[in-house]
C-alpha positions as CSV (number, residue, x, y, z in Angstrom):
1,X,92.9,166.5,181.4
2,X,90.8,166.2,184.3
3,X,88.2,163.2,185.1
4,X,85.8,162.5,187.5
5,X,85.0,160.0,189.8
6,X,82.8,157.8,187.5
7,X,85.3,158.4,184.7
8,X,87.7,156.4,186.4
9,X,85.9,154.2,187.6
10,X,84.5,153.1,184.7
11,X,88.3,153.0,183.3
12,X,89.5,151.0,186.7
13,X,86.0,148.5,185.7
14,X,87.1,148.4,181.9
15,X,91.4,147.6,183.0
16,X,89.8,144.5,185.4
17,X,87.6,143.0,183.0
18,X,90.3,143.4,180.3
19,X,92.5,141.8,182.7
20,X,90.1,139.2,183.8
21,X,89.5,138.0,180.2
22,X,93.4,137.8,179.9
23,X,93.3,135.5,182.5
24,X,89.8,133.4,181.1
25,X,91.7,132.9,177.8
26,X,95.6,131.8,179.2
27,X,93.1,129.6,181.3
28,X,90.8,128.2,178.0
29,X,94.4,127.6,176.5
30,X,96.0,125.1,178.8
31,X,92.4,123.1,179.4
32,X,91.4,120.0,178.0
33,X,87.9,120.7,177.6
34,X,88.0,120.9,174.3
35,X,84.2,121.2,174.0
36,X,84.6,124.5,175.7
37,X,87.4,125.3,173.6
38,X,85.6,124.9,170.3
39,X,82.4,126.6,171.7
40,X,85.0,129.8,172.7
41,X,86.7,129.6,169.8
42,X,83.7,129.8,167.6
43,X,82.2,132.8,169.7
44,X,85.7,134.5,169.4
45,X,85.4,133.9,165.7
46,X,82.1,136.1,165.7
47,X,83.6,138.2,167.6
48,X,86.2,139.2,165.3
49,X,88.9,138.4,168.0
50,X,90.7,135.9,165.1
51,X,93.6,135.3,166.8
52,X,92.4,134.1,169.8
53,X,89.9,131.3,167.6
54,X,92.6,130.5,165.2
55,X,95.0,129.9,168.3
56,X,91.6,127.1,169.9
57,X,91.2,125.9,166.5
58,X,94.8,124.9,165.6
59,X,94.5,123.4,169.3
60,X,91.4,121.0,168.8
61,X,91.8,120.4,165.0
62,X,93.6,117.2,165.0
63,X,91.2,116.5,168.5
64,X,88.5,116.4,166.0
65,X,89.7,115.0,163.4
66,X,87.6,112.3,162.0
67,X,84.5,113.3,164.1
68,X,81.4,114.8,162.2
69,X,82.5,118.6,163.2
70,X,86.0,118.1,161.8
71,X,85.3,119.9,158.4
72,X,83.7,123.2,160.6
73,X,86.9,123.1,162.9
74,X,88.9,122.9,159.5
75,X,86.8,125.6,158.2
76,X,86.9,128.3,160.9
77,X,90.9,127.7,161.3
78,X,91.2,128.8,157.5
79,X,89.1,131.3,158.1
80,X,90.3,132.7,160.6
81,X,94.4,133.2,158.9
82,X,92.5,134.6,156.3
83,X,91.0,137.2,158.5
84,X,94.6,137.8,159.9
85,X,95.7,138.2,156.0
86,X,97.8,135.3,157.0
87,X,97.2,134.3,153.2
88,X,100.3,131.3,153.1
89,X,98.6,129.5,156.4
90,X,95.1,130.3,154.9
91,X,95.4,128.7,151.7
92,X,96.9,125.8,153.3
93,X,94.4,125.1,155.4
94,X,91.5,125.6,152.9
95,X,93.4,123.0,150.5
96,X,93.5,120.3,152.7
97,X,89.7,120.7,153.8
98,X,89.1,120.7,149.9
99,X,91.0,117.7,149.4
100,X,90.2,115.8,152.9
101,X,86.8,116.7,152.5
102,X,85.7,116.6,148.6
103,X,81.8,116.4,149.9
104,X,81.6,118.9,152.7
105,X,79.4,122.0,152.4
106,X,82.7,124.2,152.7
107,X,84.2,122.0,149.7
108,X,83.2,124.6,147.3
109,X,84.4,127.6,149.1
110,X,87.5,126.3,150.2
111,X,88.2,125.5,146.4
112,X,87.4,128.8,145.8
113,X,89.1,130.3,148.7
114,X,92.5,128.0,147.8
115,X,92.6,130.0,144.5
116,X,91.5,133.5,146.0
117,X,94.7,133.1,148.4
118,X,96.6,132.7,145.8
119,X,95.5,135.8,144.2
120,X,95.7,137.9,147.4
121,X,99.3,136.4,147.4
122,X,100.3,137.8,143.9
123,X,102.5,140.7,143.7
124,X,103.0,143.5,141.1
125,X,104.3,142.3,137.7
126,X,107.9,143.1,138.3
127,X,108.4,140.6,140.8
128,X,108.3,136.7,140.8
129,X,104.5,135.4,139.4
130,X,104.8,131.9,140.8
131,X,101.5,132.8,143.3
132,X,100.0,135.1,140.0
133,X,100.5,131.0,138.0
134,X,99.0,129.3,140.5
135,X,95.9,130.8,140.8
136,X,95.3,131.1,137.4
137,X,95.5,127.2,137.6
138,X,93.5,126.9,140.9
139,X,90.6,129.1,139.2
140,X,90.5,127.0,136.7
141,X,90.5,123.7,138.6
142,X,87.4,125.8,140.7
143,X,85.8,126.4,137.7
144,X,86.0,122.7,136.6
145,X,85.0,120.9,139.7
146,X,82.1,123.8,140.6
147,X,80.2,124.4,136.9
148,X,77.5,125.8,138.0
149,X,78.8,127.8,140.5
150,X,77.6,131.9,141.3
151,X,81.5,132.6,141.1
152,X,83.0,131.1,138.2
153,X,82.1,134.8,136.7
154,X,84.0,136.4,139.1
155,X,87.0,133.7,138.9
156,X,87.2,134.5,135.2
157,X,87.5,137.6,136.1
158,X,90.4,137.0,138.3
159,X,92.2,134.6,135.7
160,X,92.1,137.6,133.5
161,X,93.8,139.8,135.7
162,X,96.6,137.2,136.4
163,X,97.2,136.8,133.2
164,X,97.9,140.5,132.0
165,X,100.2,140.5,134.9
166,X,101.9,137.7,133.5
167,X,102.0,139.2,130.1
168,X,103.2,142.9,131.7
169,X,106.2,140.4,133.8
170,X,107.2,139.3,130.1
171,X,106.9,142.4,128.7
172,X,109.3,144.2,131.4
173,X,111.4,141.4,131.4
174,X,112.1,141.2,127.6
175,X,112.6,145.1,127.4
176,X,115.0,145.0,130.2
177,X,117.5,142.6,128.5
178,X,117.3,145.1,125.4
179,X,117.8,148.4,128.0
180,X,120.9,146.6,129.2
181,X,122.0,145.8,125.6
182,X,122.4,142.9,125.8
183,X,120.9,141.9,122.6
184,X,121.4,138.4,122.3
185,X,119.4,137.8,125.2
186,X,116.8,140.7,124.1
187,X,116.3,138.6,120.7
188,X,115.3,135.1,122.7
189,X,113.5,137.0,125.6
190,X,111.5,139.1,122.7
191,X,110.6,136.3,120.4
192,X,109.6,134.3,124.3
193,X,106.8,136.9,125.0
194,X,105.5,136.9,121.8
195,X,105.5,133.3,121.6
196,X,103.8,132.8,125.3
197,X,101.1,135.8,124.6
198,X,100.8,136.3,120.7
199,X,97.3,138.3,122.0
200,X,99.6,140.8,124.2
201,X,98.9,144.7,123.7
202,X,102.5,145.5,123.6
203,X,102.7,143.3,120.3
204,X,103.7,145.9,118.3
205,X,106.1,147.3,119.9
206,X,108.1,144.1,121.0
207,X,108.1,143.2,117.4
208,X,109.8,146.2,116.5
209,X,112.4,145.7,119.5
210,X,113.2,142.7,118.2
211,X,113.8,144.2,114.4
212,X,116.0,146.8,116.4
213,X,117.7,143.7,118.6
214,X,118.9,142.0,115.4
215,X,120.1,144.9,113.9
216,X,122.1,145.9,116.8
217,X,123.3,142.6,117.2
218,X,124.9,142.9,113.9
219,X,126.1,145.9,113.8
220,X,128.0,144.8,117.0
221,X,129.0,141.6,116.0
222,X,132.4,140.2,114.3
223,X,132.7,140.8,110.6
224,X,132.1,137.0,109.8
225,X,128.5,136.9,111.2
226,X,127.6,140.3,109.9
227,X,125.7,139.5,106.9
228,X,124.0,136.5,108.5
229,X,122.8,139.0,111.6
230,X,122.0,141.8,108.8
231,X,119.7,139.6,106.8
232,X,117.8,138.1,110.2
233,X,117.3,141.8,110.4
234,X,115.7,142.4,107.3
235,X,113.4,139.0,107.4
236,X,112.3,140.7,111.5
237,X,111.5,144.1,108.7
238,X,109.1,142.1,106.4
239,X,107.2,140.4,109.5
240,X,106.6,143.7,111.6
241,X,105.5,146.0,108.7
242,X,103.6,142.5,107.6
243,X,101.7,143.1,110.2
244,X,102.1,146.9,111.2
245,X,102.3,148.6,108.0
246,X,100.9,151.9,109.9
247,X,103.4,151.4,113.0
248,X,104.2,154.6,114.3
249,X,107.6,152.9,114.3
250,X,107.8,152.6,110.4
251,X,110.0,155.3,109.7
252,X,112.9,153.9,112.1
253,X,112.2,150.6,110.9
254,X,112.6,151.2,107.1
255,X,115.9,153.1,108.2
256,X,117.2,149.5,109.9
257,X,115.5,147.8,106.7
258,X,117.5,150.4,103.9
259,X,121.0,150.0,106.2
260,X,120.7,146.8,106.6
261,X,120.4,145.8,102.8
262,X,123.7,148.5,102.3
263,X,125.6,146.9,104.6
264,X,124.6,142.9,103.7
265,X,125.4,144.4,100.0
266,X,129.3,145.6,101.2
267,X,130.1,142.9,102.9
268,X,129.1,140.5,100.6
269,X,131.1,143.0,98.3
270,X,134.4,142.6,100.8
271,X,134.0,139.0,100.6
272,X,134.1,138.9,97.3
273,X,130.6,137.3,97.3
């Protein structure tokens, strides 16, 4: 590739004003002028350069603290890890100017924004739902300190969606204790989702994993807790068809329901019952 003499020119221009605002900026962040600083920082922050304004913010922040221009300083430094997706710092920052700052004209957004980071925190159900609970509960808190707000539509909106994750965690988590056959644990983790989310979609067919957990439980068991096992299996058979007499998992379940009575009958037979 060939260029010309005002082609590189222009690149030798663009490498020394690069450079030179290298040098302005290492320069900005060792002075005390923190006027200048916050003035820079601010015209980085429109500028989209974040790092370079969250760097001068987290500089003057506690400079300004207690002055009149403390909440904007507080404000753009949030803003500014948000930008950089730093979500963790982010959140942080737009807690304490929530809390430091109940009447500020950021309060309200950095309510908002607390929760929101949260959210962008929250990872797919099969992983750990700590962030996915807490902004269920910082939504919530938004909605109750901000009634009136334009975004308490939208925050309901995002408490919905952190709560089918929650309920698809409790879903995955109950079926993988029955896939690993373990069924003791299958039984408590089964009747725990349906007992946290009585409402969830997968109702049905936890129900009948659970009917299937206490028959296999029994079937594996020792011969002195069979019958016991057998009949919690046969009370789990009247509550699912109770409420799923159409279950596409009828036919397997009557099958558990019909063994179950044969084998409670033998038993009790053997025992001399």
């Amino acid at each position: 590739m060939f260029f010309n003499r005002n082609h590189i020119i222009l690149l030798v221009v663009t490498v020394l004003v690069g450079f030179s605002g290298c040098k302005g900026y290492e320069k900005l962040l060792k002075s005390s002028d923190y006027r200048l600083k916050y003035s820079k920082a601010v015209e980085y922050y429109e500028n989209e350069e974040y790092v370079r304004a969250g760097t001068l913010f987290d500089q003057i922040a506690s400079v300004y603290r207690g002055t009149t221009k403390a909440d904007t300083v507080y404000y753009y430094q949030a803003r500014s890890y948000f930008m950089q997706r730093d979500y963790i710092l982010s959140g942080h920052h737009f807690k304490n100017l929530a809390f430091n700052f109940p009447n500020s004209v950021y309060a309200e957004e950095s309510d908002y924004m607390t929760a929101y980071c949260h959210y962008k925190l929250s990872p797919k159900p099969s992983l750990d739902q700590e962030n996915s609970v807490k902004a269920i509960s910082s939504f919530q808190l938004f909605m109750i300190k901000h009634p009136t707000s334009e975004r308490n539509t939208e925050a309901q909106g995002y408490i919905d969606e952190m709560r089918n994750k929650l309920v698809q965690k409790s879903y995955m988590s109950a079926k993988l204790y029955y896939n690993l056959e373990d069924y003791k644990a299958s039984i408590i983790a089964l009747q725990n989702s349906l007992n946290q989310f009585p409402d969830t979609e997968h109702r049905e067919e936890l129900m009948f994993l659970l009917l299937r957990s206490n028959f296999l439980l029994a079937e594996n068991s020792i011969v002195v807790r069979q019958v016991e096992r057998y009949q919690d299996a046969v009370d789990e058979y009247y509550s699912f068809v109770g409420e799923f007499p159409e279950s596409k998992y009828r036919r397997e379940a009557d099958r558990i329901y019909d063994a179950s009575l044969k084998l409670i009958g033998n038993e009790n037979i053997f025992s001399g019952q």
